[in-house]
N, C-alpha and C positions, 0 to 999 in steps of 0.2 A: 538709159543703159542698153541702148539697140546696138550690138556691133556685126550682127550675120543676120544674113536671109532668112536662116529658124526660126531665131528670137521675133523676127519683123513678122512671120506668117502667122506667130502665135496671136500677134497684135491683132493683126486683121482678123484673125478667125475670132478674135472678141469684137472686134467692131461689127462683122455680120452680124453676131447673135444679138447687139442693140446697137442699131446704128443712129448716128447722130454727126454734129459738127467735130471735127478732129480736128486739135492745133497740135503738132510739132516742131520740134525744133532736132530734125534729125540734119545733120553734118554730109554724112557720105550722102553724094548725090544718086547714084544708083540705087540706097534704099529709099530715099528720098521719093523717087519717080514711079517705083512700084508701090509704096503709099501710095501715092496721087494717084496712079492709076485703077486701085483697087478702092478705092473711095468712092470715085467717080463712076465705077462700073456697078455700084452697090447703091449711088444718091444720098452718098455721106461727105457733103463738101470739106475738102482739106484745105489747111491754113495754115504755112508754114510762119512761123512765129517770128523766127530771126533773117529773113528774108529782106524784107524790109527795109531792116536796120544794117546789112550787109550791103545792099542796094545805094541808101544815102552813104554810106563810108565811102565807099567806091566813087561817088560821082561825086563828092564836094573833096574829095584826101588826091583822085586820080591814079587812085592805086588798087589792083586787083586783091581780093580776096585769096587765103592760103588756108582753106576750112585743115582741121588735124581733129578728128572725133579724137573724145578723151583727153587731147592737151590740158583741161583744168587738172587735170587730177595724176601728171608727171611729176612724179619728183626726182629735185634735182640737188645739185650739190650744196648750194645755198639754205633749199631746205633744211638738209642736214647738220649743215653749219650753226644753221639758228636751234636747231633740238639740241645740240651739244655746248652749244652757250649756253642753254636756256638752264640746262641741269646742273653744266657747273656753275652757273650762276645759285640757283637754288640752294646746291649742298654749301655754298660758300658764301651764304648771307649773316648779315649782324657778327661778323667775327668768327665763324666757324673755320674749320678747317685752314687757317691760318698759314702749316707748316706746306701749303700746296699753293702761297700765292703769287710764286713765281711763272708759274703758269697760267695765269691771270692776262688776260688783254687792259682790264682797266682796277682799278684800285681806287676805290669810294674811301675816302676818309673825313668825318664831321661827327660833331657831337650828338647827343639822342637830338630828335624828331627832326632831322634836314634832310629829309625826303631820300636816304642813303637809299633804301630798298628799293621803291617805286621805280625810282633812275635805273637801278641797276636791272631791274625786269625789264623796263622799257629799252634798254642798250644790249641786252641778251635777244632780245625780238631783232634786233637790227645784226643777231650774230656774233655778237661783240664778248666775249667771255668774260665779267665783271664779277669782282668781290667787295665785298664795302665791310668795315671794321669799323664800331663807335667810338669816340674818343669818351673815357669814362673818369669822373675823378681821382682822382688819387690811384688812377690805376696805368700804369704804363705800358703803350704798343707793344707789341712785341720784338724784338733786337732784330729778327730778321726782317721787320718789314724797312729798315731802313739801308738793308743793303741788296732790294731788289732791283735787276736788273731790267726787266723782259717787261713790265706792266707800266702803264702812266698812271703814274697815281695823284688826286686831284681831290685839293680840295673841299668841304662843301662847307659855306657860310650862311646865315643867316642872323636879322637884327636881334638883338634880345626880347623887346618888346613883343614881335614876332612869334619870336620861341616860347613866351610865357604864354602868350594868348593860347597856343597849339599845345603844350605840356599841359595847362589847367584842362583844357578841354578830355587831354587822355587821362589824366588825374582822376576828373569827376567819375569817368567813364569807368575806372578799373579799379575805385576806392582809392586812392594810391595816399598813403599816409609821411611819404618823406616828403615833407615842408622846404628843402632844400632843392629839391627838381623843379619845384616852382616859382623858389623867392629869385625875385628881381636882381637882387645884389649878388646872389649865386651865379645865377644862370649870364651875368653879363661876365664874370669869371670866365664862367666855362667856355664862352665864344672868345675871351681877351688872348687865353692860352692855346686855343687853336688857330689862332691867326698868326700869335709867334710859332709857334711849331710850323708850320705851315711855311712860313718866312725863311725862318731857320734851314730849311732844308727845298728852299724854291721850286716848292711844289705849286704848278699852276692852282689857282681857286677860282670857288664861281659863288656868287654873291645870289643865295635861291629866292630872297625874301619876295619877290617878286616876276617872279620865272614862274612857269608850269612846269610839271615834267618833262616835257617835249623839248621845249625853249633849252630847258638845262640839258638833257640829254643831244641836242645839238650842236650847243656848243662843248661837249666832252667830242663829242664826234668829230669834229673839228680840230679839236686837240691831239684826239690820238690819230689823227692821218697824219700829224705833222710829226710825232713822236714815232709811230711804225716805218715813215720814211726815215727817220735817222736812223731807225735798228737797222734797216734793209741798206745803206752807205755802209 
């Protein structure tokens, strides 16, 4: 965090009171050279750190270095872009805030444990402003999500065998006492009718049982370049 001559003198006047081997990695060459020179006029050998390694760049790339002190720590629009994803992502998981998901970049829709959240953190990191809604028994979406405009909503499959293994496991985990979230004959239900909804209203889907988050978050990504280009025609 050296960016003036001050801050740099204060350095060295601690390096006289114990002097020893100094490594930096200061940027601006002009601070740079007065280091080294006060080092070497004290018998405190200086070592610039990233020198080196700007050195090989140069001679195997054939391209000069453009040192900028501080460029880690610019922000820029993109930044910003992913913090305001990331929140409305946030306020807008597991079916919240519903009557706001017109404004939505993507639309997570599948029944409990098909990774709707994880996805949708992982796609707000990439900027992406994502809501995800579960599909619940006997319980129906909401009227407006079927006449949104502005979001791709997509959505997420997995096998029932799958789903049982990962529901028992959260079962065990949280006591869970409805024998219905787990039985086999249910739960192949609940994926049969989100495959027709799903159909019914030819919403792309992505089949997770075998995806990671990444995997699946990639291919949504995919989807909605092709879906944002049609909005922008």
């Amino acid at each position: 965090m050296i960016r003036s001559e001050a801050q740099l003198e204060r350095v060295i006047s601690e390096i006289k009171a114990a002097p020893g081997m100094v490594l930096y990695t200061l940027i601006d060459t002009r601070l740079a050279q007065r280091l080294e020179a006060a080092c070497q006029a004290m018998g405190a050998p200086p070592l610039s750190v990233l020198q080196p390694i700007f050195n090989l760049f140069q001679a195997h790339l054939g391209a000069a270095a453009n040192p900028r002190p501080g460029a880690q720590h610019i922000l820029n629009a993109n930044y910003f872009n992913r913090i305001e994803a990331l929140n409305y992502t946030m306020a807008h998981d597991d079916g919240q805030l519903w009557e706001d998901y017109e404004d939505a970049d993507v639309l997570l829709v599948g029944v409990s444990r098909t990774s709707k959240t994880p996805t949708s953190i992982y796609l707000a990191n990439r900027g992406i402003k994502t809501a995800n809604i579960p599909l619940l028994p006997e319980i129906p979406l909401p009227r407006s999500v079927f006449s949104l405009k502005k979001p791709l909503i997509v959505g997420l499959l997995t096998s029932p065998e799958r789903l049982v293994l990962v529901r028992q496991n959260r079962a065990e985990i949280h006591a869970m006492s409805d024998s219905s979230y787990v039985d086999p004959v249910a739960v192949a239900e609940e994926i049969a009718k989100s495959r027709k909804l799903f159909a019914h209203y030819n919403w792309p889907v992505i089949d997770v049982t075998r995806r990671s988050i990444e995997e699946t978050a990639a291919a949504i990504i995919d989807l909605y370049k092709v879906h944002r280009g049609k909005l922008e025609r």
